[in-house]
C-alpha positions in Angstrom: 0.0 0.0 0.0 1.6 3.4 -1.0 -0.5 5.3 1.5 -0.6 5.3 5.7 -4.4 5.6 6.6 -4.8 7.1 10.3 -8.0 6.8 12.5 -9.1 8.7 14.6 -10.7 6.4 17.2 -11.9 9.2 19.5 -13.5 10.4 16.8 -16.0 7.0 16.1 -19.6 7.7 16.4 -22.5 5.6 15.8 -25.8 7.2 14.9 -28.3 5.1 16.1 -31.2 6.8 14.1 -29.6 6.2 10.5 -27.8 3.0 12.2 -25.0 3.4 10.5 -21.2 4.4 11.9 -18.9 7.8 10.8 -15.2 7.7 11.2 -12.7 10.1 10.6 -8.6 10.1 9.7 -6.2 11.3 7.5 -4.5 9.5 4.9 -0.9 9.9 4.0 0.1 9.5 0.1 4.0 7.4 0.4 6.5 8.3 -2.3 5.5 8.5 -5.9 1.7 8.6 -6.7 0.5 5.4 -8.2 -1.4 5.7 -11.8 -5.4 4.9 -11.8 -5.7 6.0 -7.9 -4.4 4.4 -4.4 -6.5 1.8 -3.2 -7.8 1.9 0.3 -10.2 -0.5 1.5 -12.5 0.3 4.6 -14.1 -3.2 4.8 -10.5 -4.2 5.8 -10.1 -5.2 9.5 -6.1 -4.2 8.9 -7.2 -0.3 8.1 -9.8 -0.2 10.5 -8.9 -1.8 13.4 -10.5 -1.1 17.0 -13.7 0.6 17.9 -16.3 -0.7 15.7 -13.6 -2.6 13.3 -14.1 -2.7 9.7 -17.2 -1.6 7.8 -19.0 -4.0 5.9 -20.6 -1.7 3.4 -19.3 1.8 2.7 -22.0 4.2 2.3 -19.9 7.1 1.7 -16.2 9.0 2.1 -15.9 12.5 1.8 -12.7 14.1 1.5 -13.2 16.9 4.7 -10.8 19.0 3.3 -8.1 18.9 0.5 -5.3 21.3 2.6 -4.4 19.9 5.4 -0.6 20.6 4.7 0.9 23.8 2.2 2.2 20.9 0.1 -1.0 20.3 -1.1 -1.8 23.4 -3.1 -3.0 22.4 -6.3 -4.0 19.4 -5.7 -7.7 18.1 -5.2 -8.5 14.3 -3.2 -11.3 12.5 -3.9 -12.6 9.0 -3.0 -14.2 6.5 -5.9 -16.4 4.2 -3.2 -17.1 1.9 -6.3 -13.3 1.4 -7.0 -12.3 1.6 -3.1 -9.4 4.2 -4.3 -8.3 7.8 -3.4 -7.7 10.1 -6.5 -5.3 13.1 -6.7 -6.3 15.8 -9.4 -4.1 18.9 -10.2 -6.4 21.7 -8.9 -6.9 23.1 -13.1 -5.9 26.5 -12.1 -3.6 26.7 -15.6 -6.7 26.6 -17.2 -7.0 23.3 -17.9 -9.5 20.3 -16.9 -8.5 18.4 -13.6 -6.3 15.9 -14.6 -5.1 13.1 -12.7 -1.7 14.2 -11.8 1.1 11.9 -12.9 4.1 10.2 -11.0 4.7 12.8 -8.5 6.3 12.4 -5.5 3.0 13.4 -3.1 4.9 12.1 0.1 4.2 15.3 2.0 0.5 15.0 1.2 -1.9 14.6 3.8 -5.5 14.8 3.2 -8.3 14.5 6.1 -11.6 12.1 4.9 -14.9 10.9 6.6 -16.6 7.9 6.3 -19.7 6.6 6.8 -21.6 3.0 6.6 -22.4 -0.2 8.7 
């Protein structure tokens, strides 16, 4: 795995009227960004160990925000829940679409995420 996911177990709530749980972290990208996304699975008991351990379905993760450090500007995170990966896009402030950015180092990126499901 070319990124570090971090938990933040004081932070695991369960909502007992949608029944679902909500977790939040961070997620470190390792080294030189990885083509076609890095994967990160939350129905794996190795990322989400204690609390509630692993989700069994994933309802959602939103990327909370996509500057947690000054060596992200530029760059925008998101999270494809059908594809379990994280995405980094170059922000498209030359003008130009959002592109997938290429084999960067992004080892100084960190980018905070929520997640929600059961």
């Amino acid at each position: 795995m070319a990124v570090t996911v971090t938990i933040n177990h004081s932070d695991w709530d369960y909502n007992v009227v949608k029944a679902q749980y909500k977790a939040r972290g961070t997620i470190t990208f390792d080294t030189v960004y990885v083509a076609n996304g890095e994967p990160v699975d939350f129905t794996s008991a190795s990322i989400m160990t204690g609390d509630g351990g692993a989700f069994t379905t994933v309802h959602e993760c939103i990327v909370t925000n996509n500057s947690v450090l000054a060596a992200n500007a530029g760059l925008m995170c998101t999270y494809d829940n059908t594809n379990k990966k994280f995405f980094l896009f170059e922000s498209g402030a030359d003008g130009a679409a959002l592109d997938e950015i290429g084999a960067d180092d992004v080892s100084s990126v960190v980018v905070a995420f929520q997640v929600t499901g059961v």
